[in-house]
Residue, then its C-alpha position, 0 to 999 in steps of 0.5 A: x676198684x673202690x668197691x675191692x678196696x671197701x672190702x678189703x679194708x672191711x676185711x681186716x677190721x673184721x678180722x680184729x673184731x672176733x675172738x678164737x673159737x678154735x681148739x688149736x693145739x700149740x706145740x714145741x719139739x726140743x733136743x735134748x743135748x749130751x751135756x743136759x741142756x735143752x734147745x728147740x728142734x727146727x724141721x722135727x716131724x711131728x705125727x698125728x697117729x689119729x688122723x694121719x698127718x704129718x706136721x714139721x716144726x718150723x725154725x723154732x721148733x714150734x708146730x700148731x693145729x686145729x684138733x677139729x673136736x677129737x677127743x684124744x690127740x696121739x703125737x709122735x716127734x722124730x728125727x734123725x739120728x734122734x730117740x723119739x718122743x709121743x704124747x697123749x693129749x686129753x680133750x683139755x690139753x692144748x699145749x704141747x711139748x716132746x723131747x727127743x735126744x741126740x745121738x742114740x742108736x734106733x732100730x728101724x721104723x716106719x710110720x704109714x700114713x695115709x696122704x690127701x693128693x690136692x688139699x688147700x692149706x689151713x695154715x696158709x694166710x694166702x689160699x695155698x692149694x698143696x699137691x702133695x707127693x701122694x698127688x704127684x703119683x696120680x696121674x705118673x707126672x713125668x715133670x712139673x708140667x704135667x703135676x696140674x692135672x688135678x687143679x683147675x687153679x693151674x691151667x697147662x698147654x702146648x706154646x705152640x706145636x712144633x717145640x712141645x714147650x709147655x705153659x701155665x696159667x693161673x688166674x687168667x695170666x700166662x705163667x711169665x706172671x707167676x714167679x717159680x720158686x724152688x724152696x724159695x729160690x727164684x727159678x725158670x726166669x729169663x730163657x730158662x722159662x720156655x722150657x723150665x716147666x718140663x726141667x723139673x721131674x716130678x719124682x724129685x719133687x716131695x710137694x707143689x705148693x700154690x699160692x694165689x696172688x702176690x703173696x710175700x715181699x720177701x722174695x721179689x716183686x715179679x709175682x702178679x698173678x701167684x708164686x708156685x714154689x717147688x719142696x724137693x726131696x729132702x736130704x733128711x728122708x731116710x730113704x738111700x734109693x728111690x728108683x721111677x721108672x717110666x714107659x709109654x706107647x709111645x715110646x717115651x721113657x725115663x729114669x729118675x734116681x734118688x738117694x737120701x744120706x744121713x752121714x751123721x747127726x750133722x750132714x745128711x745129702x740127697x742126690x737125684x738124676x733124671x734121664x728120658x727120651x721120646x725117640x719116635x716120630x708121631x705124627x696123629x693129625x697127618x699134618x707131615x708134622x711131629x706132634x711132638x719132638x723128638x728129644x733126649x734130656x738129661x738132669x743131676x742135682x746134689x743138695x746138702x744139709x748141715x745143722x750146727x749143734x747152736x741151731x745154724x743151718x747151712x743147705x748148698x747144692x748145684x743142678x746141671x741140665x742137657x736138653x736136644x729137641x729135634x722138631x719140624x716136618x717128619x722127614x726133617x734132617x737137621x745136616x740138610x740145607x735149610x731153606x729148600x728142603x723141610x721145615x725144621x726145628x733144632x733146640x739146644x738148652x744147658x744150664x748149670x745153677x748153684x746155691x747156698x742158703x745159711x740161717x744163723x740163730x742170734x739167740x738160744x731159743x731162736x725168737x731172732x735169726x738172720x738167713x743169707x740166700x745165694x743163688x747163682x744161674x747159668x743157661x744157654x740156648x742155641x736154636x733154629x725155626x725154619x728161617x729164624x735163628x734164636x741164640x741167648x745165654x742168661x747168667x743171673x746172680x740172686x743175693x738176699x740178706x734177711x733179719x728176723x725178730x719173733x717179739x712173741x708168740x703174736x708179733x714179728x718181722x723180717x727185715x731183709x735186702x736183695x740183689x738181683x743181676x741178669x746179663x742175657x745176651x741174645x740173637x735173633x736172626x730172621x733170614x725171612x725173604x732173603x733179609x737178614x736182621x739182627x733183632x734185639x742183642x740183649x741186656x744187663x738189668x740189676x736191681x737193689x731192693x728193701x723190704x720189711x714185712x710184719x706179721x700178726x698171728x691169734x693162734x690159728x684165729x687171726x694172721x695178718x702179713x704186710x710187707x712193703x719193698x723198694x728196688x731200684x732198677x737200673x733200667x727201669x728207676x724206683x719200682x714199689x710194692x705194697x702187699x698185705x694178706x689176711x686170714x681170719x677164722x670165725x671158727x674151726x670151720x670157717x675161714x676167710x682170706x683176702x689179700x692185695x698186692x702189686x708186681x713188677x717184671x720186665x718183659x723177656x719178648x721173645x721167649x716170654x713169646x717163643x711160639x712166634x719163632x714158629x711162624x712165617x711172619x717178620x718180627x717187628x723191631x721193638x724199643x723202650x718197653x715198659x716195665x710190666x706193672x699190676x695190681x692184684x685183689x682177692x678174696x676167699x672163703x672156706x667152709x668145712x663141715x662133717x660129711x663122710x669119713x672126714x670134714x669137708x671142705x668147700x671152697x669159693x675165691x675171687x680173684x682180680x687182677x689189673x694192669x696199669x703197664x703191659x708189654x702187647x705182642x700182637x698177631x692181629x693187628x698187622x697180618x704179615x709182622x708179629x707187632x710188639x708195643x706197650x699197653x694203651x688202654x685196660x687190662x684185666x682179668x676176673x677169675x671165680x673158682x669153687x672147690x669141694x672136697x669130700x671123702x663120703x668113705x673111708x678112703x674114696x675121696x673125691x675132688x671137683x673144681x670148678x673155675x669161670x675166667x674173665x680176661x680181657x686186654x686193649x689191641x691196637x685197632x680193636x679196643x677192648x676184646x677177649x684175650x686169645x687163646x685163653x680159656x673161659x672155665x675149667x672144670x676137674x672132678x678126680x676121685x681115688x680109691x685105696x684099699x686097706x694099706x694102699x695095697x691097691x690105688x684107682x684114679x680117676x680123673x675128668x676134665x672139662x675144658x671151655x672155649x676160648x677165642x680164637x684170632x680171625x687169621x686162623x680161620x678156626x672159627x670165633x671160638x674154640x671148641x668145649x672138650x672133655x679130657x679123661x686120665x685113669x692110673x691103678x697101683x699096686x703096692x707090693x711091700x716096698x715096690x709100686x707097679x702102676x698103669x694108666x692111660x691119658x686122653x682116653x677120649x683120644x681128642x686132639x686139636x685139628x689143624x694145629x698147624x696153619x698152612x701146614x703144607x707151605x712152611x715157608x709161606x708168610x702164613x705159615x703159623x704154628x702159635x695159634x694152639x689151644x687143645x691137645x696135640x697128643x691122642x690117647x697114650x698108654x704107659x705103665x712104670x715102676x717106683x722101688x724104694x728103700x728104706x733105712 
């Protein structure tokens, strides 16, 4: 632990040592208003005809980027409703500055860039692996779960096999230990996190962008092992309809709208709705279970932006959601008596949320603002595993006030206070053995919490963020978070990040866990848990270098992360309860990752990934052993072909997936098998339609014996938690994505 230490403090002396040998350029966008007067313009694009980038000014206007040796440097500032502005800037020139006016009638136009899928952010003071809209369409991701593909940071699996509930990894941590943000908002918290991962269409998204480690105070403490936040599409997006439509062999199919306005200079509002279905029994490893359920889900969202002629901004918007899975043997009935005839799963879910987020300007040229966050969740689930009812109902309130101060263009901070609110209620019945029991009815947690962070910026040479924050916890006292995140580059080409932080979350038992409802076993009663609290260490170093049509980039990090508390729930200890109890011992995970990218042609770009996970954790009666079920390495390579204005795309994707260890009671073996995964997608670009096809696990592998004692469900053995590869065979879709412009 010293040694982490050591280096992290090492780290940032050297990162105060050099001096910047990067050519950065440093720019504003401002508005020219009808009256005369000059004001910075937030969230302007700014286009970089050379290499085709798109950049956005941040709340002051401000934008900068390293022009990596180009002699000339072409931009292009817009907005809408707004004239647009371009310059030229020569190999001297590093300051820039374009004005757009309000309020003119503009033909129409269209800038065709072309957009990297998985890139890792230059900008970023924590590793921040990006997936952009580009990416998003390579493999037709029907919802966030099936975005990951592509990553190795981000491992994705089956909770279990009956509810087709999805989950992530990241450094060897289940994804409860990532906190998911969506524009900054925490979401998928509580009982909405089962399923959360499959409630956001892919469509709807404009990019992903993952950031390993603790990161930021600002929006909590439960992030230890990363923070995944979620860009939707914007209201500003001058697009008035997008339509996605989706078919596969198996007969799912989906619909997602969307619909960009721009009412006026002020108001703009995006609308998007989801519909899709798996109407279909499949059943690929005759086991007499569906491999996957048969479901219906609906989803609308409505976001709104205003932006005041003195810079304040006010974004609302509400998301409602209905999701029906039926699950369970194939000849289930859910109006037939449970008990003596099939094994079954009924799942329910509805939620509702709403938010309001308000950013008020103190000053003209915006270097001070105060932003107020509201955000309020609503989500029911109603549901049934053979014997075991699971009924719960989560309202939560999130409150968050923040001061910010930009003293200059080197030094500011942010100041800020948040209340969160949780009240869940929940039931879970085990009729198991004709005994009925009444497990855990919920609980009303509220936390207060400060924070102050400060950040140091040397153009693009130099970025050092440290916060600090203070909640207490009605249930759990005073809870306190130290994090800091440094970013130094030796040149344009070498950039080195290193971070350390702590987190706090409170364990949700059961849908943390929600795979041992599909079990036969008794779920042992539990009491006074800790609050679940680590440390996490990291270090990263990218390289880029001319190869190709464009630099590339290597890429190494080290990541550690150690639990000082942790809530256990253990299967291996007692074979006929699932035990549940706090951590007595160590736990703790390594994970080593290298990235390449290149694009050796002009438009083949190619990315391989690997990454080697180390996760251990203390059980009762066998000390310190491998995590079950998580993987040791992954590896990806993904290479995509575009012709000349993307008239045609080709996708390749191959994965490698190593071994994990696999509990003596499945009698599966110590370990799971190594498999390779392929993917494969062309699209055809006809003016402002795209038609893809594509097919997933063309190798057609699929987990045998998903499912223990698959043949006695109602056995004490019975046991469908115990999953580690995939549970679908090979699938063959084809859809379409129109959009129209303005």
């Amino acid at each position: 632990m010293k040694f982490f230490k050591y280096l992290f403090l090492f780290s940032i002396i050297l990162g105060f040592a050099g001096q910047s040998l990067a050519q950065t350029v440093s720019g504003v966008v401002k508005v020219q208003k009808p009256n005369g007067t000059m004001e910075p313009m937030p969230y302007a694009s700014v286009y970089w005809l050379e290499k085709q980038i798109v950049l956005e000014s941040d709340n002051n206007g401000r934008f900068s980027f390293d022009r990596e040796k180009n002699p000339t440097v072409s931009l292009v500032a817009t907005f809408v409703g707004h004239t647009q502005d371009t310059l030229v800037l020569g190999i001297s020139d590093n300051l820039a500055e374009l004005v757009i006016k309000e309020g003119a009638e503009l033909d129409a136009a269209r800038v065709i860039t072309r957009q990297q899928g998985n890139y890792i952010s230059k900008i970023a003071p924590v590793k921040t692996e990006v997936i952009s809209a580009a990416g998003l369409c390579k493999m037709a991701c029907c919802n966030l779960a099936e975005s990951f593909e592509n990553s190795a940071s981000v491992t994705v699996g089956y909770a279990d096999a009956i509810t087709g509930a999805r989950q992530i990894r990241l450094l060897g941590l289940s994804g409860i230990y990532t906190q998911m943000l969506d524009e900054n908002r925490p979401v998928m918290r509580g009982i909405a996190s089962p399923f959360g991962l499959s409630y956001v269409p892919g469509q709807w998204l404009e990019s992903i962008q993952i950031a390993k480690g603790p990161s930021s105070v600002i929006n909590g403490l439960e992030a230890i092992s990363g923070q995944i936040n979620l860009e939707h599409r914007k209201p500003t997006a001058e697009q008035p309809l997008f339509v996605n439509l989706f078919l596969s062999d198996m007969l799912r199919h989906e619909a997602n709208i969307a619909s960009s306005l721009q009412l006026n200079s002020k108001w703009s509002t995006v609308t998007l709705a989801h519909y899709s279905a798996d109407p279909a029994k499949h059943d690929g490893n005759h086991d007499g279970f569906r491999d996957e359920p048969v479901s219906k889900q609906f989803n609308i969202s409505n976001r709104w932006l205003y932006m005041a002629e003195n810079g304040t901004q006010v974004r609302f918007g509400f998301k409602a959601l209905s999701d029906d899975r039926l699950a369970g043997q194939m000849d289930f009935d859910k109006n037939k008596q449970r008990g003596t005839d099939s094994w079954g799963s009924h799942i329910k879910n509805t939620g509702l949320n709403g938010y309001l987020k308000v950013g008020i300007p103190l000053n003209t040229d915006n270097t001070q603002n105060i932003a107020t966050v509201v955000d309020y969740s609503y989500h029911k689930l109603d549901s049934y595993f053979g014997l075991k009812d699971y009924d719960a109902t989560q309202n939560s309130l999130f409150v968050n006030l923040i001061y910010q101060n930009m003293m200059n263009q080197n030094h500011w901070f942010s100041l800020g206070a948040n209340f969160h609110a949780d009240n869940i209620e929940e039931h879970l019945r085990d009729f198991h053995a004709n005994e009925f029991r009444d497990l855990y009815p919920g609980r009303d947690e509220n936390a207060l919490g400060f924070y102050g962070e400060y950040t140091y910026t040397q153009d693009e040479k130099i970025s050092l963020v440290a916060g600090m924050r203070a909640d207490y916890n009605n249930i759990h006292g005073w809870l306190v978070a130290p994090r800091i995140n440094l970013k130094y580059s030796f040149d344009h080409s070498l950039v080195f990040r290193a971070l350390a932080g702590r987190g706090f979350r409170t364990a949700n038992v059961i849908t943390d866990n929600l795979g041992m409802l599909s079990t036969g076993r008794k779920i042992e009663g539990w009491s006074e848990l800790d609050v679940e609290d680590a440390w996490t260490y990291g270090a990263n170093l990218t390289a880029y270098f001319p190869f190709g049509f464009e630099d590339a980039s290597l890429s190494f990090d080290f990541f550690r992360s150690d639990f000082n508390k942790q809530v256990i729930v253990d299967q291996e200890f007692d074979l006929s309860r699932i035990s549940v109890y706090n951590l007595d011992g160590r736990s703790f995970t390594n994970t080593y990752q290298i990235d390449l990218n290149v694009e050796p042609v002009e438009r083949l770009t190619m990315l391989a990934t690997f990454r080697y996970t180390d996760a251990k954790v203390t059980l009762k009666g066998q000390g310190l052993v491998e995590k079950p079920l998580t993987s040791r390495y992954k590896g990806v390579f993904n290479i995509q072909y575009a012709t000349r204005m993307n008239k045609w795309t080709f996708d390749f994707t191959a994965q490698l997936n190593g071994p994990s260890r696999i509990p003596d009671f499945a009698g599966m073996g110590d370990k799971s098998p190594v498999y390779g995964m392929l993917y494969g997608q062309v699209t055809k670009k006809l003016r402002d339609l795209e038609v893809y096809v594509g097919a997933e696990n063309l190798t057609n592998y699929k987990q045998k014996y998903a499912i223990i004692d698959a043949s006695t469900p109602y056995s004490g053995n019975f046991n469908a938690s115990v999953v580690w590869g995939p549970l679908m065979g090979r699938k063959f879709y084809a859809g379409l994505r129109f959009t129209l412009w303005k």
